[in-house]
N, C-alpha and C positions, 0 to 999 in steps of 0.2 A: 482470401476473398470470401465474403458470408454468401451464403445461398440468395438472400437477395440481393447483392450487386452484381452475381455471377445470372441472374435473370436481367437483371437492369443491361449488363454488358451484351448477353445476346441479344436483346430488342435491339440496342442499339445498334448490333450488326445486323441484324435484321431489315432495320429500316435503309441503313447504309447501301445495304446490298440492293435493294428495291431502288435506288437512286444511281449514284455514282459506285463504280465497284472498288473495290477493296484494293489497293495497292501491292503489289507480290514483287520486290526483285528475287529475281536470279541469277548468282554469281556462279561463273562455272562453265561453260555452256558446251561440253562434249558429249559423248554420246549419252551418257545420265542426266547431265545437267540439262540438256535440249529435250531431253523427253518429260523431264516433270515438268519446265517451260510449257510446253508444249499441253501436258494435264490440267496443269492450270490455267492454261487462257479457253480450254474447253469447258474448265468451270465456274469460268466467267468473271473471273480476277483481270485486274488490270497491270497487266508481268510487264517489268522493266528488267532488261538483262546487261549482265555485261562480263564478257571473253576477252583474249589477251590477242585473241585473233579478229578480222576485219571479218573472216568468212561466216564465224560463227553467228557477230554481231548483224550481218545481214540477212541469215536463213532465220534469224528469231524473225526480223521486223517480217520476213520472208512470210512468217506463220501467223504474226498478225500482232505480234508485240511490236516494244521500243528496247531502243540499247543507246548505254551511256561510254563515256570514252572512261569511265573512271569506277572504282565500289560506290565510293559515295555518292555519284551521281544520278547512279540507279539507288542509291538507298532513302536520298531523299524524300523525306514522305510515306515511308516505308510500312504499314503496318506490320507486315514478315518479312524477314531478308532471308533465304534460303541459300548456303554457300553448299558446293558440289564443288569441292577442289580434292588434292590428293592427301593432303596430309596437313599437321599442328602445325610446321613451318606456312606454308602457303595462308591456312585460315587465320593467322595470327596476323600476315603480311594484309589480307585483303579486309583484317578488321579493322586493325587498331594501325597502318602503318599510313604515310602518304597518300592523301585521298582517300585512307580506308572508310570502309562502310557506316562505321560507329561516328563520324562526324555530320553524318544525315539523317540519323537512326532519331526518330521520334522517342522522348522518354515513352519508357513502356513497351515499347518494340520488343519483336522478337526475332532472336538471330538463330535459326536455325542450321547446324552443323553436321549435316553430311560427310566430313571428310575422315577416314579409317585413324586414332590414334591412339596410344595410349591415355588408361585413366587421367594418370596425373596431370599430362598435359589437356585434357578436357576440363581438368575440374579450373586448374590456373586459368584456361581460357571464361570460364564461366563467374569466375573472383574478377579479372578485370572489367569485363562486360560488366556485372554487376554493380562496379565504383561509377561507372559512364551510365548509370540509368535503364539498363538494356537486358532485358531475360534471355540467357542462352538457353536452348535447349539442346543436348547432347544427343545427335538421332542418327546414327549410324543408318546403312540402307542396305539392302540386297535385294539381287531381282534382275540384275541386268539390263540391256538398254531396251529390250522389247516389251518389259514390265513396267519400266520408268515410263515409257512413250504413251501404254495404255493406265497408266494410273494406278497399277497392282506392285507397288513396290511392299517388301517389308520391311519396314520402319523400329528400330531397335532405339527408342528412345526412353531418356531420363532426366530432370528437372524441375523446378518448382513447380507446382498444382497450375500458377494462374500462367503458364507460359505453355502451359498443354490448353489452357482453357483459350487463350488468345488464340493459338494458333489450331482449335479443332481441324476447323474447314479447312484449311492449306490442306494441314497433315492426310485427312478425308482425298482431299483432290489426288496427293500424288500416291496412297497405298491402297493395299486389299488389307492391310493386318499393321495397325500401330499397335505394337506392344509397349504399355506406361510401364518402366520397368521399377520407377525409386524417382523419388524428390530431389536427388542431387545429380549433378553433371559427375561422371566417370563411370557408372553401371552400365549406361548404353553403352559407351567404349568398349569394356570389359567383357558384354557380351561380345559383341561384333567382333571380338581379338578368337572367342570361342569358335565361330563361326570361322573366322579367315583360316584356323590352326586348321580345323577337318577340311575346307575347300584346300587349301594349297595339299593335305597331305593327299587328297582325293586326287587332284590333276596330278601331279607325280605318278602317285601309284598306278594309275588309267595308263601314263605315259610308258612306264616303265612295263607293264601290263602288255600293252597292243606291240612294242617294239623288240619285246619276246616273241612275241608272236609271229613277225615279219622274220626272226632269227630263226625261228623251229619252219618257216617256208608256207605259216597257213594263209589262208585269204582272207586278208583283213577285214573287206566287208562280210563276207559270211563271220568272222569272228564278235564282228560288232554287232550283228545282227543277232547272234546268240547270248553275248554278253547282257542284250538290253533285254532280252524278254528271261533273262535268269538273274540268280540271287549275289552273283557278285555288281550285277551293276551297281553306280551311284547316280547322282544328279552329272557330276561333273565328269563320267565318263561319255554318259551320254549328249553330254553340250560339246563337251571338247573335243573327244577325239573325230568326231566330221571332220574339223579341221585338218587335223592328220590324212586321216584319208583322201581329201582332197587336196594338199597341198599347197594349204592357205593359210599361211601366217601370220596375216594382217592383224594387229591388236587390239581385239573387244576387250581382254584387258591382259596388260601386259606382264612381262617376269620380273620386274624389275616391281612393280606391285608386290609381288609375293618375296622379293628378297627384303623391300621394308616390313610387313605385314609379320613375316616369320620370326622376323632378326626382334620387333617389338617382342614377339609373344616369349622370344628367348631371353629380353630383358626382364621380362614379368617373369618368367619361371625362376629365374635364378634370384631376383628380388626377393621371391616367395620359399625360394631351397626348395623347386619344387622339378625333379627330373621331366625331360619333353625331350628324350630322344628322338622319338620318330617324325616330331615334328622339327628337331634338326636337323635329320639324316634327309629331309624334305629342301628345307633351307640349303644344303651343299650342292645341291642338284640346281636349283633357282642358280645360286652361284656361279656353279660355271657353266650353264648358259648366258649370264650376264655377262661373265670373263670373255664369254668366248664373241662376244659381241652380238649377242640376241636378245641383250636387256630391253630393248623397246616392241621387240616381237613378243607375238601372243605369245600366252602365257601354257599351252601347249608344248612350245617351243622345250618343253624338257626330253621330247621323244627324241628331240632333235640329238641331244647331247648322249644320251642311250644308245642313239646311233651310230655316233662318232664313237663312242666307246668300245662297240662291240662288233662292228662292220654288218650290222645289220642294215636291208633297205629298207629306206621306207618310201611314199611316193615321191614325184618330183614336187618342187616348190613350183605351184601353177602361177604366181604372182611375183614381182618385182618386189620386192622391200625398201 
């Protein structure tokens, strides 16, 4: 797009937005997906949603959006479609399948892809889109749901020029930091596989960390307390292990996340001949807490299996699962 259509295109959003607001679904609607919901109708988008649950669909209208029974229903009319699902199986299901989104998607549109996967299945997502008239942009997230809810996500995207340029404002509403990484769909991916490799090797190690701890008989809160104002902390000890200590492991997000997320980065390493022990020796852990039937419990839950291994306590489970 030349520099003056891409002036022409913002007046016109300009003017648009001065009248009627700008149309936003969002497909997804858990604890990420409700909070960038949630961003954007504070930024004065007009958010259509839609979840696979009744609950979800009525805390949106709850907040002051609409929800459809179907993708495409909310995507009609759509100038951004925003999917927050888990994975290429799911986003390919609520694009392109039954009712998918892409049958509402105005040419032009843009389908914006939150969901964790590898490159190639990014870029095939962003080939078919492309045949249906549709800008994908590949935008990976991180940030958690308290980030999402305030609008501070970071955004790991990549895609053609005029599909960052369509969707500035959205992307503006729901982060503090869009990184434009590359003109094609699978860089964002690729980052964010960067990213998943160090958080899962992080929460293991935290895991494996604190439940030594509980073994050698020290006081886990004074131990956390020391860990976070010194040099081994990380980000994901200090998110996670609260959980441990308190004995809540309800899932912000789950192992069964990080048993896809690792097992991807182990197909990428070995496509590339390229050694990631530590981030398998991370992956076996994920594993058998999922064996052991904690695949839908937080993602912590490795302290758990540390536990089991080695008869260390840890505290009680303060909640029901």
């Amino acid at each position: 797009m030349s520099w003056a259509n891409q002036q022409n295109w913002r007046r016109r959003m300009s003017d648009r937005a001065q009248g009627e607001p700008l149309k936003v679904a969002v497909i997804g609607l858990g604890s990420m997906g409700f909070g960038m919901a949630e961003s954007l109708l504070r930024a004065g988008f007009d958010v259509a949603g839609f979840d696979i649950t009744d609950a979800a669909r009525e805390r949106l209208r709850s907040a002051g959006g609409t929800s459809g029974g179907s993708p495409i229903e909310v995507a009609t009319g759509a100038s951004v479609v925003v999917s927050v699902v888990v994975n290429a199986r799911q986003t390919d299901e609520i694009l392109f399948g039954d009712a998918g989104a892409i049958g509402g998607m105005p040419a032009g549109s843009v389908f914006i892809s939150s969901a964790t996967m590898s490159p190639t299945d990014a870029e095939n997502l962003a080939a078919k889109a492309k045949e249906r008239g549709v800008f994908f942009l590949d935008a990976p997230i991180s940030g958690g749901a308290k980030r999402a809810a305030a609008g501070e996500l970071t955004i790991m995207a990549s895609g053609e020029p005029e599909a960052f340029l369509k969707s500035e404002g959205v992307l503006s509403a729901l982060a503090q930091k869009v990184y434009r990484l590359g003109d094609r769909a699978g860089i964002g991916a690729s980052v964010k596989m960067i990213n998943q490799l160090l958080a899962g090797v992080h929460i293991a190690a935290a895991c494996e960390a604190i439940t030594l701890a509980s073994k050698l008989g020290l006081d886990l809160r004074t131990v956390y307390e020391v860990i976070t104002a010194s040099a081994g902390n990380s980000w994901m000890f200090e998110n996670r292990i609260p959980h441990v200590l308190d004995g809540d492991y309800r899932p912000l997000s789950s192992i069964e996340i990080f048993v896809k997320d690792l097992g991807i980065i182990q197909d990428m390493a070995r496509s590339e001949r390229y050694p990631a022990p530590i981030a398998a020796a991370a992956l076996q852990m994920y594993l058998a807490a999922a064996g052991a039937g904690m695949g839908r419990d937080d993602d912590s839950s490795v302290a758990r299996v540390y536990a089991q291994l080695s008869g260390a306590a840890l505290p009680p489970s303060s909640v029901d699962l």
